[in-house]
Backbone as JSON, one array per atom type, in Angstrom:
{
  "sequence": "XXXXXXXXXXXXXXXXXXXXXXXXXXXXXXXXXXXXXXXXXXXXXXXXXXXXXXXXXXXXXXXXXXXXXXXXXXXXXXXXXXXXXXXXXXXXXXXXXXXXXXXXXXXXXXXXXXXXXXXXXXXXXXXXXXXXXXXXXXXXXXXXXXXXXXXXXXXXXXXXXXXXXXXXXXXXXXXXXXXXXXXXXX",
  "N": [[-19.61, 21.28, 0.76], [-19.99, 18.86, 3.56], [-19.8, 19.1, 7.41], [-18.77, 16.33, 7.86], [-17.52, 15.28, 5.79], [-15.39, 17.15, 5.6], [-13.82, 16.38, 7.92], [-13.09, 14.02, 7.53], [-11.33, 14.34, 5.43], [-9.26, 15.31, 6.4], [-8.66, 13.5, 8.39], [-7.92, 11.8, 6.43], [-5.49, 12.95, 5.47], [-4.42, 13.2, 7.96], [-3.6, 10.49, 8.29], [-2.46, 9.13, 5.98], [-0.19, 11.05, 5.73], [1.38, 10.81, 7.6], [2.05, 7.88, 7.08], [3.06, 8.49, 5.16], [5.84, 9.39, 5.45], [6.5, 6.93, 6.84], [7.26, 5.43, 4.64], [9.5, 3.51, 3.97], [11.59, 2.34, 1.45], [9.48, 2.11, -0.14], [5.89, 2.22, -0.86], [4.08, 0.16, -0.24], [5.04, -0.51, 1.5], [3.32, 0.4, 4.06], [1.19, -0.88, 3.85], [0.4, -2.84, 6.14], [-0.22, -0.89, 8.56], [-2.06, 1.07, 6.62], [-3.92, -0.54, 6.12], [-4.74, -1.52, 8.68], [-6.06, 1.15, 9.41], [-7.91, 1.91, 7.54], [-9.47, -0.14, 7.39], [-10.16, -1.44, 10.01], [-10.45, 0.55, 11.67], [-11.06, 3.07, 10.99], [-13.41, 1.99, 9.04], [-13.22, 2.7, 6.67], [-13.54, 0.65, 4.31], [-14.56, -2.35, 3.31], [-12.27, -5.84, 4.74], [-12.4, -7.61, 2.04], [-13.15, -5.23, -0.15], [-10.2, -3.85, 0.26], [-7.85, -6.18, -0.28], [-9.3, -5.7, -2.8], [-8.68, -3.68, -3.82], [-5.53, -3.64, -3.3], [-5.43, -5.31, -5.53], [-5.72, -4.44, -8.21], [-4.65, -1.86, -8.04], [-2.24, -2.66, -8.12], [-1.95, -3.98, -10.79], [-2.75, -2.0, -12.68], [-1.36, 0.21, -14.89], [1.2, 2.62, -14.03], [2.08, 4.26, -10.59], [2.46, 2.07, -8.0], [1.26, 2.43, -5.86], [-0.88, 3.67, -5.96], [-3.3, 3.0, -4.76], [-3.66, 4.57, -2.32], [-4.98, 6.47, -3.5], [-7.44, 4.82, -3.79], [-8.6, 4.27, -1.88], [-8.33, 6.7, -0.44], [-10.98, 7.59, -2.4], [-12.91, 5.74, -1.35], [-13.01, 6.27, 1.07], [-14.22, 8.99, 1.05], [-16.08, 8.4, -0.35], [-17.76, 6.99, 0.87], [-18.39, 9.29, 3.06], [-19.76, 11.38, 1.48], [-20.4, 11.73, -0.88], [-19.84, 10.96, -4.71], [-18.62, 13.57, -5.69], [-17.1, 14.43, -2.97], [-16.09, 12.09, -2.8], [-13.84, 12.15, -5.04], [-12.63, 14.24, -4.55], [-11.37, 13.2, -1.94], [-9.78, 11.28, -3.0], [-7.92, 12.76, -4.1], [-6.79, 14.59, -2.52], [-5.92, 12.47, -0.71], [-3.57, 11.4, -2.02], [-1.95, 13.65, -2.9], [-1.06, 13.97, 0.56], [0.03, 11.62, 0.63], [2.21, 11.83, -0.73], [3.51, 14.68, -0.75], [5.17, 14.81, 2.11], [6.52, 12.93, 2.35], [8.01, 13.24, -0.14], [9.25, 15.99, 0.18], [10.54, 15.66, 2.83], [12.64, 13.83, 1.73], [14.56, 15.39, -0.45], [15.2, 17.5, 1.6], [16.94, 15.86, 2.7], [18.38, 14.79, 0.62], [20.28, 16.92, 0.39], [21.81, 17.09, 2.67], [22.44, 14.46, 2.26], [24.58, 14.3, 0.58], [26.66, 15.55, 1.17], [27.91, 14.05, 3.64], [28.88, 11.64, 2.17], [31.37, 9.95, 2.98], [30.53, 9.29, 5.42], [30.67, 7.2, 8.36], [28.63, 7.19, 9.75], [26.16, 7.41, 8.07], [27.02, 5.02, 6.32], [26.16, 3.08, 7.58], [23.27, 3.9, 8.43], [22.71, 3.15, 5.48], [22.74, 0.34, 5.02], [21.24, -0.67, 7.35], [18.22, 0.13, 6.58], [18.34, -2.05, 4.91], [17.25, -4.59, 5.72], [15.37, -3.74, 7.55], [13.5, -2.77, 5.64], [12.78, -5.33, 4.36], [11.65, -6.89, 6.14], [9.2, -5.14, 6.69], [8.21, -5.73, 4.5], [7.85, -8.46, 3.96], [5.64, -7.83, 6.18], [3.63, -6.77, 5.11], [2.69, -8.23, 3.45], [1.77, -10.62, 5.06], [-0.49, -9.28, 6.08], [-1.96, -8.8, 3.38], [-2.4, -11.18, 2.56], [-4.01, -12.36, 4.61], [-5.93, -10.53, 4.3], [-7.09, -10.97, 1.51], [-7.31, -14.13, 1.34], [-9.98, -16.55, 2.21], [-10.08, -19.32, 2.51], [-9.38, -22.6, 2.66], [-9.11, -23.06, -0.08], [-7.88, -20.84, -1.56], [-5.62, -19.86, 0.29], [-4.15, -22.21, -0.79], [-3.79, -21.4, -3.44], [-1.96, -18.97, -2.77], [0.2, -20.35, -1.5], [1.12, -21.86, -3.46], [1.46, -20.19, -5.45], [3.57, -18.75, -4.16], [5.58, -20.33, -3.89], [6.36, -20.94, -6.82], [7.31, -18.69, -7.06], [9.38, -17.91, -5.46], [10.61, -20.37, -6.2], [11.69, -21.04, -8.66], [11.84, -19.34, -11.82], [10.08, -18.28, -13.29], [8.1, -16.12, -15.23], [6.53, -13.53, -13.46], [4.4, -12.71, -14.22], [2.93, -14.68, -15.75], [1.82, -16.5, -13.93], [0.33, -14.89, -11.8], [-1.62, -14.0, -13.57], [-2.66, -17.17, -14.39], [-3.72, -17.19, -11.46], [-5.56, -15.76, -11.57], [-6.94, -16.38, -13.36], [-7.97, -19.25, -12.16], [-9.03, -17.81, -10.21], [-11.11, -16.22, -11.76], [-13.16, -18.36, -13.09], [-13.99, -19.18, -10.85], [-12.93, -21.05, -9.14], [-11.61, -20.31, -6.55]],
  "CA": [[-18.83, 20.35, 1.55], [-20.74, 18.87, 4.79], [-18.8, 18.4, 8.28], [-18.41, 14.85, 7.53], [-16.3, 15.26, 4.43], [-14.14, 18.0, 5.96], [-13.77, 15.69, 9.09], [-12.79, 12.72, 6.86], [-10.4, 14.76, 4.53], [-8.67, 15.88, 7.71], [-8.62, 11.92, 8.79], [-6.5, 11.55, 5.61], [-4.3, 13.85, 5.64], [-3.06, 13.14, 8.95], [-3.42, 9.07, 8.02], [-1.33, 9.28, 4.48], [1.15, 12.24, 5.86], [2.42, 10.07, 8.44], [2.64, 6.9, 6.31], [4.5, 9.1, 4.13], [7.09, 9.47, 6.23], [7.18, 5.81, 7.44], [7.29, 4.11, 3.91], [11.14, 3.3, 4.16], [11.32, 0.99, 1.04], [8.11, 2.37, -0.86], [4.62, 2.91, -0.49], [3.92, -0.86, -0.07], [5.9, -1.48, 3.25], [2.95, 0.58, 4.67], [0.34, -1.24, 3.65], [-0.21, -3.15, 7.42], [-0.89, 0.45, 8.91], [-2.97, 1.62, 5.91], [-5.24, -1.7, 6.25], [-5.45, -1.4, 9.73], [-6.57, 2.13, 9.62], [-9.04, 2.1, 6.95], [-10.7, -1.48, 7.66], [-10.25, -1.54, 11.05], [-10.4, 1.82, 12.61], [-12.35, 3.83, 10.42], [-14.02, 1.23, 7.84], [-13.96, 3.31, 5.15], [-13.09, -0.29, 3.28], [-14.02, -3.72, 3.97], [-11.33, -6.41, 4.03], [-12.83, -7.68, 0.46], [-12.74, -4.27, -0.7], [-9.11, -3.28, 0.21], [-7.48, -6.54, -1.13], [-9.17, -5.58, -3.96], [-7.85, -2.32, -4.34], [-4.71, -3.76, -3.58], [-5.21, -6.11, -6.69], [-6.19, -3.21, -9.02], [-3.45, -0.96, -7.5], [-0.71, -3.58, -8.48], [-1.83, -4.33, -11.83], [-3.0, -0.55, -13.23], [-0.15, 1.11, -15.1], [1.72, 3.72, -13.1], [2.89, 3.26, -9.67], [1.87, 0.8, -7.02], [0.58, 3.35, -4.86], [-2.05, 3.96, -6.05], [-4.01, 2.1, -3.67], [-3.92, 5.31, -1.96], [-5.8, 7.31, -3.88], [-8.53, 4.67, -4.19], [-8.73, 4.17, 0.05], [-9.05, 8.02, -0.13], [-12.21, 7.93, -2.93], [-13.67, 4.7, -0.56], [-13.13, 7.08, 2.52], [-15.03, 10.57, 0.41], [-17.36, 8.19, -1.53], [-18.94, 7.17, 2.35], [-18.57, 10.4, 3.7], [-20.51, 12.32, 1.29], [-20.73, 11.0, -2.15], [-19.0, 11.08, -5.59], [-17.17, 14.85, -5.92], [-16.18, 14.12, -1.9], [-14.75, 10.71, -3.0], [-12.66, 12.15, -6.17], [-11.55, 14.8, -3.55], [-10.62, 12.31, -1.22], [-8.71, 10.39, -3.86], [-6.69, 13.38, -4.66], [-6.37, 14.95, -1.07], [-4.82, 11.23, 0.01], [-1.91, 11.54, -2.78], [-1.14, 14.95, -2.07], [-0.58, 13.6, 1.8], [1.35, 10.82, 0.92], [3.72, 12.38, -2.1], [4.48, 15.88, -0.59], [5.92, 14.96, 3.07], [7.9, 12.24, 1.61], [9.22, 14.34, -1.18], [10.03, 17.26, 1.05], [11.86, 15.05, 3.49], [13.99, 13.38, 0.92], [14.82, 16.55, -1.27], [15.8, 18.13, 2.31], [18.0, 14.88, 3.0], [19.27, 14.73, 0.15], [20.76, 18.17, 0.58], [22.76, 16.78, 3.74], [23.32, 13.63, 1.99], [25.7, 14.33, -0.67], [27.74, 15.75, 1.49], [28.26, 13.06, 4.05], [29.56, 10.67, 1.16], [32.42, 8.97, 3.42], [30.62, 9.06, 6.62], [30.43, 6.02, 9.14], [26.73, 7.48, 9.93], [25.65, 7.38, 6.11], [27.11, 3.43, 5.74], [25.58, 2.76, 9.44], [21.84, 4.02, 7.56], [22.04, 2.34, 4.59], [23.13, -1.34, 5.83], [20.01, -1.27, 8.56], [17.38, 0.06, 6.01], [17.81, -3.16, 3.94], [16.9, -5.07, 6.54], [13.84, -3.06, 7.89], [12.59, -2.94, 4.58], [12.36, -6.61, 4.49], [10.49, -6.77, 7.47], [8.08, -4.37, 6.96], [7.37, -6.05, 2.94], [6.57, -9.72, 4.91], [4.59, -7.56, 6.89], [2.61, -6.44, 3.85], [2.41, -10.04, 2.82], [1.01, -11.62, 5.68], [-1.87, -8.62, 6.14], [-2.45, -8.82, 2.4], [-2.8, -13.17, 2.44], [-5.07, -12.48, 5.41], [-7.04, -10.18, 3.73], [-7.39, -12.01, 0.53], [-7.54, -15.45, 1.57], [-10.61, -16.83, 2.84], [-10.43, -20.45, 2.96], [-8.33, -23.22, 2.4], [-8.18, -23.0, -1.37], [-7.13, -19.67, -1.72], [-4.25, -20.4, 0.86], [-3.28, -23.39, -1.52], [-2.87, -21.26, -4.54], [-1.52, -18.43, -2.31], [1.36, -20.75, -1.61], [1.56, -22.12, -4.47], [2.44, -19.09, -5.91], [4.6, -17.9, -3.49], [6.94, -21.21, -4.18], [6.83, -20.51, -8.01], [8.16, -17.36, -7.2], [10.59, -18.58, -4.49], [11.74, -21.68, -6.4], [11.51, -21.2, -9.97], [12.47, -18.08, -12.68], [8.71, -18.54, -14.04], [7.79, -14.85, -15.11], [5.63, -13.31, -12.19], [2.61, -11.83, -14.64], [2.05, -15.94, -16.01], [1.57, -16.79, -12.3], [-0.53, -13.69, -11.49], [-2.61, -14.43, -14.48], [-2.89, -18.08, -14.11], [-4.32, -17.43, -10.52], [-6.39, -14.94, -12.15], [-7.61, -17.52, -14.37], [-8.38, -19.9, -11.44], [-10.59, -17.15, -9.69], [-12.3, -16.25, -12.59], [-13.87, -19.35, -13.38], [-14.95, -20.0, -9.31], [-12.35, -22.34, -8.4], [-11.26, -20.02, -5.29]],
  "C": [[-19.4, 20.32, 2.96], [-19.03, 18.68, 5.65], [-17.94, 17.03, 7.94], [-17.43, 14.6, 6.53], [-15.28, 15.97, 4.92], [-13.71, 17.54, 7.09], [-12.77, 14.05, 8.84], [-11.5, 12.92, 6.17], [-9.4, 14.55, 5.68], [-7.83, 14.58, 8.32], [-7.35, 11.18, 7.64], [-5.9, 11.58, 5.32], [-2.93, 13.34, 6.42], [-2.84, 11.64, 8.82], [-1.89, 8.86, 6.93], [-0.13, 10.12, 5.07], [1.97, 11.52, 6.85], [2.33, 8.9, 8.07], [3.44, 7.19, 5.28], [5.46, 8.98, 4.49], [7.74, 8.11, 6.59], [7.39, 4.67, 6.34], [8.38, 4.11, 3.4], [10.49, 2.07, 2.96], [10.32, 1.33, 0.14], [7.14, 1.85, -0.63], [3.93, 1.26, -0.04], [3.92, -1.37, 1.39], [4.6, -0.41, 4.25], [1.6, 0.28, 4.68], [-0.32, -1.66, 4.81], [-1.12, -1.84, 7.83], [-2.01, 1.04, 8.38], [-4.33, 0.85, 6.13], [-5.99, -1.66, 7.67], [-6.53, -0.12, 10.26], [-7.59, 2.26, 8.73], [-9.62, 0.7, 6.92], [-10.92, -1.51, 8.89], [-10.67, -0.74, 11.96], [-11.26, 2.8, 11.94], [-13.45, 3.64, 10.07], [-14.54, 2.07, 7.42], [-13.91, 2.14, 4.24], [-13.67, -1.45, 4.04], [-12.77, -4.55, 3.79], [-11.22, -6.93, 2.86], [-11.76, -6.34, -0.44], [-11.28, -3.62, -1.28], [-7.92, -4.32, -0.66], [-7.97, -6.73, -2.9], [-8.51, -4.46, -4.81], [-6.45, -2.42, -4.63], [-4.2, -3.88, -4.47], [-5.12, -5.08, -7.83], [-5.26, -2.03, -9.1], [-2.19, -2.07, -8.5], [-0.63, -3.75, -9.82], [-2.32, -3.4, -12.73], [-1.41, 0.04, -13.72], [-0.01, 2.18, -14.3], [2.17, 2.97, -11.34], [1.94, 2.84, -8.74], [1.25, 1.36, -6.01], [-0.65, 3.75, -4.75], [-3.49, 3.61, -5.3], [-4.54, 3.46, -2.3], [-4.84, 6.47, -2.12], [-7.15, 6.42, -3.82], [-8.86, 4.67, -2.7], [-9.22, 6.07, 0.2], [-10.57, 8.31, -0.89], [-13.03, 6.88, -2.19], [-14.23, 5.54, 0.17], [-14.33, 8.42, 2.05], [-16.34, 9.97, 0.22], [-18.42, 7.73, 0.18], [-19.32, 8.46, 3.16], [-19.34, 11.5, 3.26], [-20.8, 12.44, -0.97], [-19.85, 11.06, -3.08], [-17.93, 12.51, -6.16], [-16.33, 14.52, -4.49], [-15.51, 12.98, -1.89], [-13.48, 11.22, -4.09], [-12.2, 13.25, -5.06], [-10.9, 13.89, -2.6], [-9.45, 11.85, -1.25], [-7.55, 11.29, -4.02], [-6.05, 14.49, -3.03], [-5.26, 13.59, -0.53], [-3.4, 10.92, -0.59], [-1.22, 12.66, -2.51], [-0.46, 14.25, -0.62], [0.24, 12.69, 1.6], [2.17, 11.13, -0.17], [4.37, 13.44, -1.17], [5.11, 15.54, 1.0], [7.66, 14.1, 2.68], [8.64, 12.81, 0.7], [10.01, 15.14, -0.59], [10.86, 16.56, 1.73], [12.86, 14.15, 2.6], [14.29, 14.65, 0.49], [15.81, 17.22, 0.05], [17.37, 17.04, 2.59], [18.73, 14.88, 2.06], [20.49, 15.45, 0.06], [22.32, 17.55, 1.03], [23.12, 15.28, 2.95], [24.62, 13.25, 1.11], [26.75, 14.85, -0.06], [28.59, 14.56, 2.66], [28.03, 11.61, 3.56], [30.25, 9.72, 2.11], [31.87, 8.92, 4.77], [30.07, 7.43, 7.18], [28.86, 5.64, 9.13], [25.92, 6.84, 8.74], [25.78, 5.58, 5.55], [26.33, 2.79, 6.61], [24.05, 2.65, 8.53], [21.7, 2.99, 6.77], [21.76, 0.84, 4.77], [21.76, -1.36, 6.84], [18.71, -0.36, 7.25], [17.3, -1.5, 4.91], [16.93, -4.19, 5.25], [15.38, -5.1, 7.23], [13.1, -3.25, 6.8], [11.8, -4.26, 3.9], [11.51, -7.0, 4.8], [9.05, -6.47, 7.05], [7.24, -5.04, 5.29], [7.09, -7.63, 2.96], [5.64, -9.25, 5.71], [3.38, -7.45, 6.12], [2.12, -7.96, 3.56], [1.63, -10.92, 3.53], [-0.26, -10.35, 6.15], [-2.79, -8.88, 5.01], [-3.16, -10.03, 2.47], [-4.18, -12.57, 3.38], [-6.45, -12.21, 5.06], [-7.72, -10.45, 2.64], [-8.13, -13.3, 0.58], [-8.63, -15.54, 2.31], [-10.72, -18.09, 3.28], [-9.76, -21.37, 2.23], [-7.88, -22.79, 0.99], [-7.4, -21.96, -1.86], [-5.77, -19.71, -0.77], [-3.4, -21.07, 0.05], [-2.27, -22.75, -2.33], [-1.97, -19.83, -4.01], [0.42, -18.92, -1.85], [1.68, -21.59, -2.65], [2.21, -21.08, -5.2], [3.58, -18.76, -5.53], [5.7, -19.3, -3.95], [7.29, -20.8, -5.32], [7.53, -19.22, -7.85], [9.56, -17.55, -6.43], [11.69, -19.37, -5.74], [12.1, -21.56, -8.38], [11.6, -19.18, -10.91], [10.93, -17.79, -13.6], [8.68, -16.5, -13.93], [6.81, -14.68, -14.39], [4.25, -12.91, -13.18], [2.4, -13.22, -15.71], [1.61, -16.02, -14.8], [0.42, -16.42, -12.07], [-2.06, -13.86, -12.24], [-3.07, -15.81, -14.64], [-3.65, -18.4, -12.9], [-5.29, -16.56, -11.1], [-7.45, -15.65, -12.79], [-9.18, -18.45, -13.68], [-9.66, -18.92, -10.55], [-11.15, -16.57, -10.94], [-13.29, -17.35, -12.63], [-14.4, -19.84, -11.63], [-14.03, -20.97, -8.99], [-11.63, -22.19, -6.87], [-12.36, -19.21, -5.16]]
}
């Protein structure tokens, strides 16, 4: 293991361990932060790259998070090749599972007991809200990073109405735009 890998790990640790903490809502609502820090601030990813991970993340069985582990084998696989990328990958889940676990598990402790409090109804009522927020935030980093040029915008909102306006199952949609970039039409 060179500097560079143990310099990088280190980088993801403290990246993931404190998006652990801030993904009120799940692992999604911290996607802005994550993008900005690994395309922007590090580039372990290009923007290509990361909405592709996104894509790949979203539609891989298991959970949606996963996006994390591949941003950590991006981050290893530049820093020092293919064992420092699968460490990466599994160093960046560790960081974002165990803070968040630990701080719920501890909360939960205290939360079962303040059942009837003011505090406790006060919390829940302003996390819907935030969580909102922060999952248009995801939405308009993601478009950005996706979209390159008008047509992809089109079917970008096109979608988004079918989903808005209509009961259409979301994985025709998904796969119908799928369709459309296969064949070169975005």
């Amino acid at each position: 293991m060179n500097s560079h890998s143990l310099a990088t790990y280190v980088q993801l640790i403290g990246l993931f361990g404190m998006l652990s903490l801030l993904s009120i809502g799940g692992g999604n609502v911290v996607l802005p932060e994550m993008h900005m820090h690994a395309v922007n601030g590090r580039h372990w990813l290009t923007n290509s790259q990361f909405a592709d991970l996104f894509s790949i993340s979203q539609t891989a069985p298991g959970p949606s998070i996963l996006i994390v582990s591949m941003v950590g084998y991006g981050a290893g696989l530049q820093a020092g090749g293919i064992a420092a990328a699968i460490i990466g990958g599994v160093v960046s889940m560790i960081a974002m599972v165990l803070p968040a676990a630990t701080f719920v598990y501890v909360v939960t402790l205290f939360w079962q007991k303040a059942e009837r409090s003011k505090l406790r109804r006060a919390v829940e009522k302003g996390f819907a809200p935030l969580t909102v927020g922060l999952i248009l935030a995801t939405s308009l980093v993601m478009s950005r990073a996706a979209d390159h040029d008008w047509r992809a915008y089109t079917v970008t909102a096109i979608c988004t109405a079918i989903f808005l306006l209509t009961k259409t199952n979301p994985l025709i949609v998904v796969a119908a735009a799928g369709v459309i970039g296969y064949f070169g039409f975005i």
